[in-house]
Backbone as CSV, one residue per row, in Angstrom:
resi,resn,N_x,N_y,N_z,CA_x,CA_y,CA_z,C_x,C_y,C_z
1,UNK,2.872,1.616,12.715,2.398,2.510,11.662,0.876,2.475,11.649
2,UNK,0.703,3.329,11.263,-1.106,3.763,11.326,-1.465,3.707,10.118
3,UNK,-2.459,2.886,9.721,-3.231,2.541,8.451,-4.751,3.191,8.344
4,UNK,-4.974,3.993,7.234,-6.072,4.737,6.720,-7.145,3.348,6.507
5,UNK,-8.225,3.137,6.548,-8.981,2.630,5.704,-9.643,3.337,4.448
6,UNK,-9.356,2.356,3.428,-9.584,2.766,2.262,-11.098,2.284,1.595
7,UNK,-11.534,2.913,0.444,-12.573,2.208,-0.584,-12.399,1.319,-1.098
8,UNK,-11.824,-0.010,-1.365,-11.361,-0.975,-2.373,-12.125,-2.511,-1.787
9,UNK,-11.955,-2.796,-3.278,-13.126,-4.166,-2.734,-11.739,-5.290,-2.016
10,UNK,-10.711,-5.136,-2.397,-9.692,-5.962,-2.459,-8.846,-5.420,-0.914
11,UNK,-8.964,-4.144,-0.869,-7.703,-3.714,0.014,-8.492,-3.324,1.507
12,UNK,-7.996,-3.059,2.662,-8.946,-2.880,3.829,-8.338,-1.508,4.457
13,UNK,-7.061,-1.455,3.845,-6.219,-0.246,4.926,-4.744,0.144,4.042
14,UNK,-4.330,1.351,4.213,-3.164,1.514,3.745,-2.350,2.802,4.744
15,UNK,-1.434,2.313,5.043,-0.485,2.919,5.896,1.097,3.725,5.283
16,UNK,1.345,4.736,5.749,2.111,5.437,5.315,3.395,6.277,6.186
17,UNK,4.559,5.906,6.475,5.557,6.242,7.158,6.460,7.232,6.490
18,UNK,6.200,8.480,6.698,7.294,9.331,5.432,9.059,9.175,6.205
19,UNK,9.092,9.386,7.091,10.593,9.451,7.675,11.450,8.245,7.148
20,UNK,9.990,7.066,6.639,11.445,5.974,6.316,10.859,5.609,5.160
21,UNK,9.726,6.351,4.363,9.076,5.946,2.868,8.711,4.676,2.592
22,UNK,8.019,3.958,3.903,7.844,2.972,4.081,6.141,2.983,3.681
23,UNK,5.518,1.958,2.721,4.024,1.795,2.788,3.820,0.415,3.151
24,UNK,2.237,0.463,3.730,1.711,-0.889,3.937,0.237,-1.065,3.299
25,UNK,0.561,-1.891,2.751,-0.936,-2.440,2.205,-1.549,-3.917,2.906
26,UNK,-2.962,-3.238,3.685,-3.531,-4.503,4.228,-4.733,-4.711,3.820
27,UNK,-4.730,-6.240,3.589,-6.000,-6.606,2.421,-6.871,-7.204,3.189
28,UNK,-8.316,-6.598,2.605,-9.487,-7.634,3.202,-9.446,-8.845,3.768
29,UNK,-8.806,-10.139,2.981,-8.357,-11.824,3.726,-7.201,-11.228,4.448
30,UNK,-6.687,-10.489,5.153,-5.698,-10.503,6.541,-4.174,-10.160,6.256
31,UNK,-4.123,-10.091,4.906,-2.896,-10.118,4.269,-1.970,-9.162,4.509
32,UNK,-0.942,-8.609,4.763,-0.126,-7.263,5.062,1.092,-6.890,4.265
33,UNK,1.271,-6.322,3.758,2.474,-6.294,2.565,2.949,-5.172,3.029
34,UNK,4.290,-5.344,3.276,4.997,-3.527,3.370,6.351,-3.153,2.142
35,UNK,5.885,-2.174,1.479,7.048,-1.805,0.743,7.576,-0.479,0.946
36,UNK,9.224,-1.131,0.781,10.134,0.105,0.843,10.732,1.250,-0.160
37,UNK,10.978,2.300,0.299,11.533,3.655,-0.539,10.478,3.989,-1.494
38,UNK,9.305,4.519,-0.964,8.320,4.714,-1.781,7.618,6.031,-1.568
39,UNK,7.945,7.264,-2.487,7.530,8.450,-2.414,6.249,8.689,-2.072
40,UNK,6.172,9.842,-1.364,5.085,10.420,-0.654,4.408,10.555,-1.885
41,UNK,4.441,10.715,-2.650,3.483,11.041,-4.055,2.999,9.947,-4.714
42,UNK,3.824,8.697,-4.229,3.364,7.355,-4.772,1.559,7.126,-3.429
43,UNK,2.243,7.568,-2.634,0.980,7.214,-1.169,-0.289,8.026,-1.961
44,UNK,0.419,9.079,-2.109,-1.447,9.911,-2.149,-2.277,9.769,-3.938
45,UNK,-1.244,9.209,-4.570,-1.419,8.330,-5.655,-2.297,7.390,-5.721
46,UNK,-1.951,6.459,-4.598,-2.740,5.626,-4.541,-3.764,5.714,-3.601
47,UNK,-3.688,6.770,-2.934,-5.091,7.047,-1.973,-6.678,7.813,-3.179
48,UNK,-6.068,8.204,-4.022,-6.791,9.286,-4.769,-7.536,8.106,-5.850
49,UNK,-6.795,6.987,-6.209,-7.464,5.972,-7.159,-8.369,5.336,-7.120
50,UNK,-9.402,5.200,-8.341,-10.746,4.502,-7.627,-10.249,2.993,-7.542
51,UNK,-9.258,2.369,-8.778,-8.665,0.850,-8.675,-7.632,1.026,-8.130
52,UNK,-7.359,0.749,-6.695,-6.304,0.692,-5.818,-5.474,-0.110,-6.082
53,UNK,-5.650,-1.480,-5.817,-5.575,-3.066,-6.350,-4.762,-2.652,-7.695
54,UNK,-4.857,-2.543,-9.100,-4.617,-2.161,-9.669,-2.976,-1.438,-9.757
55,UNK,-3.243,-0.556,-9.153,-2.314,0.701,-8.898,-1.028,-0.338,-8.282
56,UNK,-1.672,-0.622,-6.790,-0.908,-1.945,-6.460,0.033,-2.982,-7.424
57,UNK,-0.364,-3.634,-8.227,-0.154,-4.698,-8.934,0.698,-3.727,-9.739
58,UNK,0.551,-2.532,-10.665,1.604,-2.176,-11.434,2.599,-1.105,-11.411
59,UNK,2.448,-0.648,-10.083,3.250,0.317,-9.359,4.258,-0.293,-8.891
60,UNK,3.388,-0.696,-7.582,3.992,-0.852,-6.085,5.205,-2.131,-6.231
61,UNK,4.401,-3.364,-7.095,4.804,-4.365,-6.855,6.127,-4.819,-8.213
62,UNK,6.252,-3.428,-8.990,6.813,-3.717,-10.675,8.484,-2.586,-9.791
63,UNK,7.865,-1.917,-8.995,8.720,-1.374,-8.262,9.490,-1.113,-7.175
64,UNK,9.076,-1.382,-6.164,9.526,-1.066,-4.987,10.005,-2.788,-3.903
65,UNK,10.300,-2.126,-3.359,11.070,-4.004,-2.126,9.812,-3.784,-1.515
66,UNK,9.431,-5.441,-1.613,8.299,-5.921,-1.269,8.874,-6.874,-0.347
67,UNK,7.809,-6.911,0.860,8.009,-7.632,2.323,6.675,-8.198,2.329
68,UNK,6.211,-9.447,2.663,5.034,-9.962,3.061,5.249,-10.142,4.353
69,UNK,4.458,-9.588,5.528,4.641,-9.246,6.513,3.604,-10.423,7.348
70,UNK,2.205,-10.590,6.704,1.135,-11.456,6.940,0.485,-12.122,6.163
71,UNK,0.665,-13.336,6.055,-0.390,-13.931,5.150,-1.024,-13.542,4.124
């Protein structure tokens, strides 16, 4: 999967798979998180936010199957 780099002091890249609504969030310290069944509207949601991180913490993570993929 191919990851955008983003603006965030916290986040470094975010990646987006629509065929399987798969996202990835990869953080500045190396970290890689991928979560599943997550609407295309949740992605550009969080591309459009100035607190990504944020969005992260009460979206992504209050909702969706979370995988720590890296550190």
């Amino acid at each position: 999967m191919q990851r955008r780099s983003v603006r965030s002091t916290s986040l470094k890249a975010v990646g987006y798979e629509a065929a399987t609504q798969t996202l990835e969030t990869e953080y500045r310290h190396g970290g890689l998180v991928r979560y599943a069944g997550v609407p295309a509207a949740i992605h550009a949601a969080l591309l459009q936010l100035p607190n990504k991180l944020l969005f992260v913490e009460q979206v992504l993570e209050r909702g969706y199957e979370r995988e720590q993929v890296r550190g």
